[in-house]
C-alpha positions as CSV (number, residue, x, y, z in Angstrom):
1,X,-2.5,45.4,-6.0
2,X,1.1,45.4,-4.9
3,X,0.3,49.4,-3.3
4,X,-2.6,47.8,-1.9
5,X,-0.9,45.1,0.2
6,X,1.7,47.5,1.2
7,X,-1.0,49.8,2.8
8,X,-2.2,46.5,4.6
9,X,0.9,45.6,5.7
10,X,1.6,49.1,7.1
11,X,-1.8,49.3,8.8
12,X,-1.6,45.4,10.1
13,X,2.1,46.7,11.8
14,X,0.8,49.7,13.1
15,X,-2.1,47.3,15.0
16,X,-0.2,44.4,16.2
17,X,0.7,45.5,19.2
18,X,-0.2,44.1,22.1
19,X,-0.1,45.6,25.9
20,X,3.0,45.3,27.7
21,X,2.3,42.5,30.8
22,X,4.3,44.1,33.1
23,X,2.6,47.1,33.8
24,X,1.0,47.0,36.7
25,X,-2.9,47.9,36.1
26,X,-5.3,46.0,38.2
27,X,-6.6,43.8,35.3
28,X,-3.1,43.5,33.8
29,X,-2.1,41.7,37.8
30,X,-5.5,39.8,37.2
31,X,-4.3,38.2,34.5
32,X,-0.4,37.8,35.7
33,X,-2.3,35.9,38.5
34,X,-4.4,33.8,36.1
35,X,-1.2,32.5,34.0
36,X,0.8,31.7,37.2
37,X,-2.5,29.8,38.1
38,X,-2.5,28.0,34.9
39,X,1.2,26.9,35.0
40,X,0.7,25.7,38.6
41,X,-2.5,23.3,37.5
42,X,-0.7,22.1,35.0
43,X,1.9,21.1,37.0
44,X,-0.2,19.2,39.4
45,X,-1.8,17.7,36.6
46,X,1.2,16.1,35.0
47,X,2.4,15.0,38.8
48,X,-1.1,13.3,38.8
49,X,-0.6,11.9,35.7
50,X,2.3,10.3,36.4
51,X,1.4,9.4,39.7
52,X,-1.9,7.1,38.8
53,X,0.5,5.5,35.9
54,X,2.9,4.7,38.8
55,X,-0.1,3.2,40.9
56,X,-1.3,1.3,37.9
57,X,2.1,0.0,37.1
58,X,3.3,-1.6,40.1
59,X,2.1,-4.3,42.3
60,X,4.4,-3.7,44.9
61,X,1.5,-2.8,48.2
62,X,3.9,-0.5,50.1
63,X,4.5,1.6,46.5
64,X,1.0,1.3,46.0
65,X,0.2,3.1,49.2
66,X,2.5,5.6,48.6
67,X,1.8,6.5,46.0
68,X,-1.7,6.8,46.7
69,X,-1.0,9.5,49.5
70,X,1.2,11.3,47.0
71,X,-2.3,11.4,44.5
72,X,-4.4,12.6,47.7
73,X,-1.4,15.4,48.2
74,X,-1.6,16.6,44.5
75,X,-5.5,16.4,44.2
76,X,-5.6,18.9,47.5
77,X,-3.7,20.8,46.0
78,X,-5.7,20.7,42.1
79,X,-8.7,21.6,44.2
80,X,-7.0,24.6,46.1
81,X,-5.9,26.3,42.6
82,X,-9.0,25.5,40.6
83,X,-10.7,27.6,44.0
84,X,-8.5,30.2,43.7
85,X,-8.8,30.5,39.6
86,X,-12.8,30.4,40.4
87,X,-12.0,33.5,42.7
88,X,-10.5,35.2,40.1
89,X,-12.9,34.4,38.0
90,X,-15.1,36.0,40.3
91,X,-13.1,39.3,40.6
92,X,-15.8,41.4,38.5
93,X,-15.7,44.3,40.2
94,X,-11.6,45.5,38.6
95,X,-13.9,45.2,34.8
96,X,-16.5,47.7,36.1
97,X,-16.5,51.0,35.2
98,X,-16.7,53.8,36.9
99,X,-20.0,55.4,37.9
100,X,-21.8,58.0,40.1
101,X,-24.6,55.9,41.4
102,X,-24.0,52.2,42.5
103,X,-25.1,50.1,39.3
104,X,-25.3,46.1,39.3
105,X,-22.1,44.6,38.3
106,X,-21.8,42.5,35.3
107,X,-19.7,39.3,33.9
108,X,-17.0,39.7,32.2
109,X,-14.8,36.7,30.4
110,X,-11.4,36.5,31.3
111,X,-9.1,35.5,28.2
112,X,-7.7,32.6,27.5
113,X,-3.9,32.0,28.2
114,X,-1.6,30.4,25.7
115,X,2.0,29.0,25.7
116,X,4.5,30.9,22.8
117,X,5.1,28.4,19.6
118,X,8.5,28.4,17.7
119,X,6.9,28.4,14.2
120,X,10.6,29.0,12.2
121,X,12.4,25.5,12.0
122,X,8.6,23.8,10.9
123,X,7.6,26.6,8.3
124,X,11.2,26.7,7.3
125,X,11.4,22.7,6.4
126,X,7.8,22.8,4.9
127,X,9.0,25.2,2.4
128,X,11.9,23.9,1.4
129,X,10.1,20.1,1.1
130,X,7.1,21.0,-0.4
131,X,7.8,24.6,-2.3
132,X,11.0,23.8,-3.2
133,X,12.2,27.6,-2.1
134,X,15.2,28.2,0.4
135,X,13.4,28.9,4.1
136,X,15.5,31.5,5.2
137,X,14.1,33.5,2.7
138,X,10.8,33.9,5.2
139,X,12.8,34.1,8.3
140,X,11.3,37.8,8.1
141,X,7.9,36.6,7.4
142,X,8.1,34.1,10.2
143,X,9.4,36.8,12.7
144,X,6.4,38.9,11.4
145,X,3.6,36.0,12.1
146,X,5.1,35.3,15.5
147,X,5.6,39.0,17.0
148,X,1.4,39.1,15.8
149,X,0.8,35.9,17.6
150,X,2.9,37.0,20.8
151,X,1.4,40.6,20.7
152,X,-2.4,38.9,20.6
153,X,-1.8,37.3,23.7
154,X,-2.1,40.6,25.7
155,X,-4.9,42.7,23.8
156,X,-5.6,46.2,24.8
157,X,-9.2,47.0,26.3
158,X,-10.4,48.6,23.5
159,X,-10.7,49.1,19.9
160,X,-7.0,48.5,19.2
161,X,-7.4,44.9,20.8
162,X,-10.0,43.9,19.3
163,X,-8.3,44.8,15.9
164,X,-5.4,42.9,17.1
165,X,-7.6,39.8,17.4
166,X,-9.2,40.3,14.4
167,X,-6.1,40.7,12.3
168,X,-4.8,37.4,13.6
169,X,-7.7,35.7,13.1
170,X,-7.9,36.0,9.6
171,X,-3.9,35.8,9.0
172,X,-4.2,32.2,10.0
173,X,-6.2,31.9,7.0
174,X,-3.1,32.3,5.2
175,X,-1.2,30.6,7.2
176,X,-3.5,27.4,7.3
177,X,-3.8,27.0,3.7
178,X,-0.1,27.6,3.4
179,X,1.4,25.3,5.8
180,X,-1.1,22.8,7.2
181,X,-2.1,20.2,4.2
182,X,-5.4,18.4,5.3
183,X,-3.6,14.8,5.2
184,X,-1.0,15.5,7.2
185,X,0.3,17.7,10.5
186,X,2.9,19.7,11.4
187,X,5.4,19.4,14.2
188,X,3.4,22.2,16.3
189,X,1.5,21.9,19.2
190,X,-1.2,25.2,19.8
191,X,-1.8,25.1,23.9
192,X,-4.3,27.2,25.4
193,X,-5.4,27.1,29.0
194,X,-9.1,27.0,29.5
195,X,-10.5,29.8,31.5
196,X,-12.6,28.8,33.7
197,X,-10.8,25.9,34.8
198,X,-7.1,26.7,34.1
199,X,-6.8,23.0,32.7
200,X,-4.5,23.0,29.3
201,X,-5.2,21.4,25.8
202,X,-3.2,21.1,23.2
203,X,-4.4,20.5,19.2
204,X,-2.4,20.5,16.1
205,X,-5.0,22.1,14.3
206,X,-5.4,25.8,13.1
207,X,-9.2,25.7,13.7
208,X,-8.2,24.9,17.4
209,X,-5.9,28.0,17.3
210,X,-9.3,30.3,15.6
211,X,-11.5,28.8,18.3
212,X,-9.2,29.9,21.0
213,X,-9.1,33.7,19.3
214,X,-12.7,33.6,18.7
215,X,-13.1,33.4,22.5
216,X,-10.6,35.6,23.4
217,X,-12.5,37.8,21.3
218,X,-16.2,37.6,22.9
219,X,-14.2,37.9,26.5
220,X,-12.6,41.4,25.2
221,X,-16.1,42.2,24.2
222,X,-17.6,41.2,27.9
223,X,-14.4,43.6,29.5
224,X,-15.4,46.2,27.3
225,X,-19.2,46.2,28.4
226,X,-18.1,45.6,32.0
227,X,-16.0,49.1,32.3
228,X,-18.6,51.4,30.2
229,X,-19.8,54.0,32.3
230,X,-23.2,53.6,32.7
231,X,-24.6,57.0,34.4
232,X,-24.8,58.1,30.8
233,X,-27.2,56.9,27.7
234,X,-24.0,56.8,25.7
235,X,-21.9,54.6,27.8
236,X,-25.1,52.3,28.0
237,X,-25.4,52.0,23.9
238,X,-22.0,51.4,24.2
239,X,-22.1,48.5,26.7
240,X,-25.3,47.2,25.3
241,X,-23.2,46.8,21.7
242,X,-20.3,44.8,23.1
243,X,-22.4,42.7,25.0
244,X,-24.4,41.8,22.2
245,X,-20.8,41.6,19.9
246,X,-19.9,39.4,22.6
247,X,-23.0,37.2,22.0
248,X,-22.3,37.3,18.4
249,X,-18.8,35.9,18.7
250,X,-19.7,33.3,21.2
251,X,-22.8,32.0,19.0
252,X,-20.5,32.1,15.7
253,X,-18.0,29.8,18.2
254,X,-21.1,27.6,19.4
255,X,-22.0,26.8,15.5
256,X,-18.6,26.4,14.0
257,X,-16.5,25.2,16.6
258,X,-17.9,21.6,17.5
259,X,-16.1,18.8,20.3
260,X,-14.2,21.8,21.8
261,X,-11.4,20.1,23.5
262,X,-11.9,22.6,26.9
263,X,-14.8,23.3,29.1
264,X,-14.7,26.5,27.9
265,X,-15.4,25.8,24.5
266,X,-18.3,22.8,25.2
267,X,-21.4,23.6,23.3
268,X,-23.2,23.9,27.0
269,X,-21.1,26.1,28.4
270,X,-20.8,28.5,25.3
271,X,-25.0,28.3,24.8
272,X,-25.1,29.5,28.4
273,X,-22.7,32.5,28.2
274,X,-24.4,33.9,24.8
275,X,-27.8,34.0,27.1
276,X,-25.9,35.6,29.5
277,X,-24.2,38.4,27.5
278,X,-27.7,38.8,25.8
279,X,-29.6,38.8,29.2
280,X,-26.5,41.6,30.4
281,X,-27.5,43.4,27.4
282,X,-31.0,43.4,28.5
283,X,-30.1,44.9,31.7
284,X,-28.3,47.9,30.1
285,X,-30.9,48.3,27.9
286,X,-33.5,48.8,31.4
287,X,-30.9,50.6,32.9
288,X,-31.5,53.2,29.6
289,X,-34.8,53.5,30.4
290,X,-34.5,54.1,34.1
291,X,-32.6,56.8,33.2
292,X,-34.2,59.0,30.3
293,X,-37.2,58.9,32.5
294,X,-36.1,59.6,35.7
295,X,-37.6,62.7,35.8
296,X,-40.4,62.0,34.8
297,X,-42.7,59.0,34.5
298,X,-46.1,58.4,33.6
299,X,-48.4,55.9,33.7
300,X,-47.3,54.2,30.9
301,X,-43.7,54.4,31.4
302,X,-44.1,52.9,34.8
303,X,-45.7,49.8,33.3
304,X,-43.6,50.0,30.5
305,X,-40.8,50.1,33.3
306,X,-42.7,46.9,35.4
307,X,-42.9,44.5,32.0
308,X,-39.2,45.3,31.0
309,X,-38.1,44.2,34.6
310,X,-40.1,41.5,34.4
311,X,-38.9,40.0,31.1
312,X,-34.9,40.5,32.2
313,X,-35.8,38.5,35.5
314,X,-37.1,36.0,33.4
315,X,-34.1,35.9,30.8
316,X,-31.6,35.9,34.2
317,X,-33.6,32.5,35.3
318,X,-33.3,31.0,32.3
319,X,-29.4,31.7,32.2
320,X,-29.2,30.3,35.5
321,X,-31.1,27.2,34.7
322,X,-28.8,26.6,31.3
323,X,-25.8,27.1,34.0
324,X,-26.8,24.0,35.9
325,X,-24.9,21.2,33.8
326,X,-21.9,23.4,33.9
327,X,-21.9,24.6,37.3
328,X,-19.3,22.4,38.3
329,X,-17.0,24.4,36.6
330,X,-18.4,27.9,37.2
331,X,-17.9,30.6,40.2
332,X,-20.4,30.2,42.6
333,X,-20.3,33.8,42.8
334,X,-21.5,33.6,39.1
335,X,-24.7,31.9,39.6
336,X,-25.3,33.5,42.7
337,X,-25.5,36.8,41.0
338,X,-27.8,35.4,37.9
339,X,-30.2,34.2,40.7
340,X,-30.3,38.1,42.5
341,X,-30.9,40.0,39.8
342,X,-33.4,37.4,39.1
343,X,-34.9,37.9,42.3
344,X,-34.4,41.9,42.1
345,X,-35.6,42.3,38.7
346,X,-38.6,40.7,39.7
347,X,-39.4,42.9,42.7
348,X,-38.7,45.9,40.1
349,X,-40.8,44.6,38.3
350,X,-43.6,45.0,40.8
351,X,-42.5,47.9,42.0
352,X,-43.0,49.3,39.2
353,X,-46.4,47.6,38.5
354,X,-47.6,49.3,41.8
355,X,-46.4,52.9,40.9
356,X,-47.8,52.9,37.6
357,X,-51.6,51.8,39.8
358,X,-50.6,54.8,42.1
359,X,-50.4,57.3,39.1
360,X,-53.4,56.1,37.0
361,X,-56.7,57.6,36.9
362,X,-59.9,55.6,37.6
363,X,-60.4,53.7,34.4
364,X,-57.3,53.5,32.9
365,X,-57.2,50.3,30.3
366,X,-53.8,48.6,31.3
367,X,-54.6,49.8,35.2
368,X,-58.1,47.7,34.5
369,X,-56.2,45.0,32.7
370,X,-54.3,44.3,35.9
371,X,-57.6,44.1,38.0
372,X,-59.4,41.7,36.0
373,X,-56.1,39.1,35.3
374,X,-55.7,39.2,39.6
375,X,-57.5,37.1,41.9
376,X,-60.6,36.9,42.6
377,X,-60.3,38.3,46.1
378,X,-59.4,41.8,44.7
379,X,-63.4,42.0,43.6
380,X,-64.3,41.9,47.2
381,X,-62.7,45.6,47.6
382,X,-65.1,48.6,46.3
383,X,-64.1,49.8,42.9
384,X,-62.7,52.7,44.0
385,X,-60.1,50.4,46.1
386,X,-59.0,47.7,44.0
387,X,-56.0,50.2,42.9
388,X,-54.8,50.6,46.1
389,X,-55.5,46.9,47.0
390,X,-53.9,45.7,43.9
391,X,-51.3,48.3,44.4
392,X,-50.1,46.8,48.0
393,X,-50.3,43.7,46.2
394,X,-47.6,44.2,44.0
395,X,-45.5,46.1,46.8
396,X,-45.8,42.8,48.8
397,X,-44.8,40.9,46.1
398,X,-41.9,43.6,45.5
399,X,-40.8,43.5,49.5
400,X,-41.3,39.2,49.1
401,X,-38.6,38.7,45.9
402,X,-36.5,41.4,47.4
403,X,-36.2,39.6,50.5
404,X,-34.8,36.5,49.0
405,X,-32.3,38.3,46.5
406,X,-31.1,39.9,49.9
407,X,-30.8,36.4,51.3
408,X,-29.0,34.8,48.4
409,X,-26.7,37.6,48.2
410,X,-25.9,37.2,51.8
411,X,-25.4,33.4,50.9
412,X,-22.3,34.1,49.1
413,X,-18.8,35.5,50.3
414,X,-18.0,37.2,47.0
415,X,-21.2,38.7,46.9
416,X,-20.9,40.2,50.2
417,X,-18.0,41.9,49.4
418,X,-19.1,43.8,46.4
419,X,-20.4,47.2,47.8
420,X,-22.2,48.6,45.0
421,X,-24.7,45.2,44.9
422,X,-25.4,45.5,48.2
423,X,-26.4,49.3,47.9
424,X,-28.2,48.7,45.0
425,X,-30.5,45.9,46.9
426,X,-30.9,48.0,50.0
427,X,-31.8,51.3,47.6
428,X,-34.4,49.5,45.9
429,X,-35.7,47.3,49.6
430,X,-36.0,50.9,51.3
431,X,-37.8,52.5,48.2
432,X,-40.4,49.4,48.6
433,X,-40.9,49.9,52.0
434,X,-41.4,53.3,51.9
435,X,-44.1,52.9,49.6
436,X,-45.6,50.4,51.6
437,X,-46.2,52.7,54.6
438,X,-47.7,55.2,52.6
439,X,-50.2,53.2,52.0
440,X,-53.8,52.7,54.1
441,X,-54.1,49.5,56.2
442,X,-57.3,48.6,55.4
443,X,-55.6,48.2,51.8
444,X,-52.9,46.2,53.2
445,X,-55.2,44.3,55.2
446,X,-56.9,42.7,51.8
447,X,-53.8,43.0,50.0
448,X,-52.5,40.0,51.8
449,X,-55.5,37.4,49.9
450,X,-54.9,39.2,46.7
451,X,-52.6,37.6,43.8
452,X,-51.3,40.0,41.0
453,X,-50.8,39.1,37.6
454,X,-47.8,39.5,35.9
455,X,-47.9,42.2,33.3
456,X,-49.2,41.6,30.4
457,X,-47.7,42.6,26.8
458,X,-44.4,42.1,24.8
459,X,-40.8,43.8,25.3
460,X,-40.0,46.1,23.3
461,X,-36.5,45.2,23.1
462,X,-35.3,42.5,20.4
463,X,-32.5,41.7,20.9
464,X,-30.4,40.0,18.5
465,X,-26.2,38.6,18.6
466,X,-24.2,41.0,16.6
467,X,-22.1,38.1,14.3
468,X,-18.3,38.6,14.1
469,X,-17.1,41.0,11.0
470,X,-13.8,39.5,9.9
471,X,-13.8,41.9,6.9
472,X,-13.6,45.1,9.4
473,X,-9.4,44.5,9.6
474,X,-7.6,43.9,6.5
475,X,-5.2,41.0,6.4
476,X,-2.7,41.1,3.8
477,X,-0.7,37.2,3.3
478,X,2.6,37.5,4.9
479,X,4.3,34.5,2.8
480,X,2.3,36.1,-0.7
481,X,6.2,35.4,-1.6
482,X,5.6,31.7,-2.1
483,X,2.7,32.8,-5.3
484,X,-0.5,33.0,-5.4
485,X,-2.5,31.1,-2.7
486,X,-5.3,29.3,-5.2
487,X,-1.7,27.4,-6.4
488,X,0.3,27.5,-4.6
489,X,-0.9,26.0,-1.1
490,X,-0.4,23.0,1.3
């Protein structure tokens, strides 16, 4: 057992290292920027604080008035950095990896920021009061448990992070049962900033301090997605994993973590970003498709193509309907994007519905399935027409949804900016159209009174979170020198 621990210990030292926050990569000065952030809204916090005590306080009408300019100065000011941490939040492009063709950009997490703790004096005390054993004797122990919690607070993007997290995850197992008895609470205060809003709490609680991690965790996983290259069907298996690890670890957070002290951590907010992560994995999964059949694509593949479109817009409407009672503290970029590829997914979806009518033969079943669930009107077009008619249809509807996922991406600044959306729109808008002139005008003519269905049929993706596995990283108990944990324990 002893060998044992001492392998853990050797492979837990060889992991806890964090990356160095002074180098200068684009997501390492995206982060810099997001704890200067933080430090500035809390300061404007605590000067509001003590500002609307002041105004409380006093009855004195000149103070009074003073003070309530002072409180219109700070909460300019809250307003201005909360804008500028949404902006940062909406910075997805430095997560994306890098790609030949111009791929929709996903949402990535950015990690929570935390404040360093001083465990020694507390941990020391609480062994000498309640094991009886000179502190001093752990100061090694201590040191160990604090350079893990430093070196967590700056995780690599990749495996070695994650591992990180992991490994301090379930060290303050030990640690919890070791120093923080149920009936009472130690001197030490666990601050994390949230990260959407950049407002700070603070809990005495280690299940605070795992909630925290576990997020931190699911946002490594959304990074990691974000920056697979996905030109390949291995960087897409890869992305589609993490995002669904990312679900997993949100959902474990969601129904073990209740009364979250931070936005970020509110059942409402966490229950929208595992739809999201599972809707982004979704849209990797399509992506897949897209690509092993490029070259070629039957009948079935285009309709198999048109329902798989069709189910992700759906999933990306939902997510933006479950982001409505948090939008107040989302990007507005973030929504904005959920409602395009809505809106894009949709007209790919039809797209697709109308290529897969151009390549089938008279009689095909799921061709014929498509006529009879349209309207009525499509019957007044000779058999041999109702593809084409019912193939403009769907192009109409393809050019119609494309249209307004142009228009809401031209509705918002960050949206604008991000090149590869807005060559991904136009790629797919000029594609339609193209179509669309191929395509005779008595067809288009009658196209106009015809409705098309949507397709028919189940995905054939299920899609499931992938649950947290603490048990991947060992964790040996850094303070096994006080006995063994079943007795000896706060």
């Amino acid at each position: 057992m002893m060998a044992q621990a001492a392998v853990i210990r050797a492979h837990n030292r060889a992991q806890a290292k964090g990356s160095d926050p002074r180098v200068a990569t684009c997501r390492g000065k995206l982060q810099n920027k997001r704890s200067k952030l933080n430090q500035e809204i809390n300061k404007e916090l605590r000067l509001r604080a003590g500002a609307e005590n002041l105004f409380k306080a006093t009855n004195n009408r000149k103070l009074k008035e003073t003070v309530a300019l002072e409180l219109s100065f700070v909460n300019s000011n809250l307003q201005l950095l909360k804008e500028q941490l949404a902006e940062l939040n909406s910075s997805v492009e430095i997560y994306q990896g890098e790609s030949s063709e111009p791929v929709m950009p996903m949402i990535p997490l950015g990690l929570k920021e935390t404040k360093e703790i001083d465990f020694a004096e507390p941990f020391k005390d609480f062994i000498l009061e309640h094991y009886s054993e000179e502190g001093n004797k752990y100061t090694k122990a201590i040191a160990d448990f604090m350079e893990l919690r430093q070196a967590m607070r700056c995780p690599h993007r990749d495996s070695s992070g994650l591992s990180l997290l992991f490994q301090y995850y379930n060290q303050l197992y030990f640690v919890e049962r070791r120093f923080f008895p149920p009936d009472r609470t130690l001197p030490i205060y666990f601050e994390w900033f949230d990260s959407l809003t950049g407002v700070p709490s603070s809990q005495r609680t280690v299940a605070f301090e795992k909630a925290c991690v576990l997020f931190n965790l699911a946002a490594l996983y959304t990074q990691m997605g974000a920056k697979q290259a996905r030109g390949t069907a291995k960087g897409l298996d890869q992305a589609v994993d993490h995002f669904l690890r990312a679900a997993g670890s949100l959902g474990y957070l969601r129904d073990n973590f209740t009364n979250g002290p931070s936005i970020d951590l509110a059942q409402d907010m966490l229950n929208m970003l595992v739809h999201l992560m599972l809707a982004q994995a979704r849209e990797c999964l399509l992506e897949k498709l897209q690509l092993q059949s490029q070259e070629k694509r039957d009948v079935d593949i285009h309709f198999d193509l048109a329902l798989e479109a069709q189910e992700l817009s759906k999933r990306y409407e939902e997510v933006t309907q479950l982001m409505s009672p948090v939008s107040d503290y989302l990007p507005y970029s973030w929504a904005s994007l959920c409602n395009v590829k809505s809106q894009h997914y949709a007209a790919l979806g039809h797209a697709s519905a109308a290529a897969g009518l151009s390549s089938a033969s008279q009689g095909d079943s799921r061709a014929d399935q498509l006529v009879s669930l349209a309207s009525e009107a499509i019957s007044d077009a000779e058999p041999k027409q109702r593809y084409p008619v019912l193939r403009a249809a769907y192009l109409n509807k393809a050019s119609s949804c494309q249209e307004e996922a142009a228009r809401l991406h031209r509705m918002c600044r960050e949206l604008r900016a991000k090149s590869c959306l807005t060559r991904v729109l136009q790629a797919v808008s000029v594609s339609t159209e193209k179509d669309k002139e191929l395509l005779p005008r008595t067809c288009s003519a009658l196209a106009e009174l015809v409705e098309p269905a949507k397709i028919p049929g189940k995905s054939k993706f299920s899609l499931r979170p992938t649950p947290p596995d603490f048990g991947q990283v060992p964790a040996s108990d850094l303070f096994q020198g006080l006995g063994p944990l079943a007795v000896f324990s706060a």
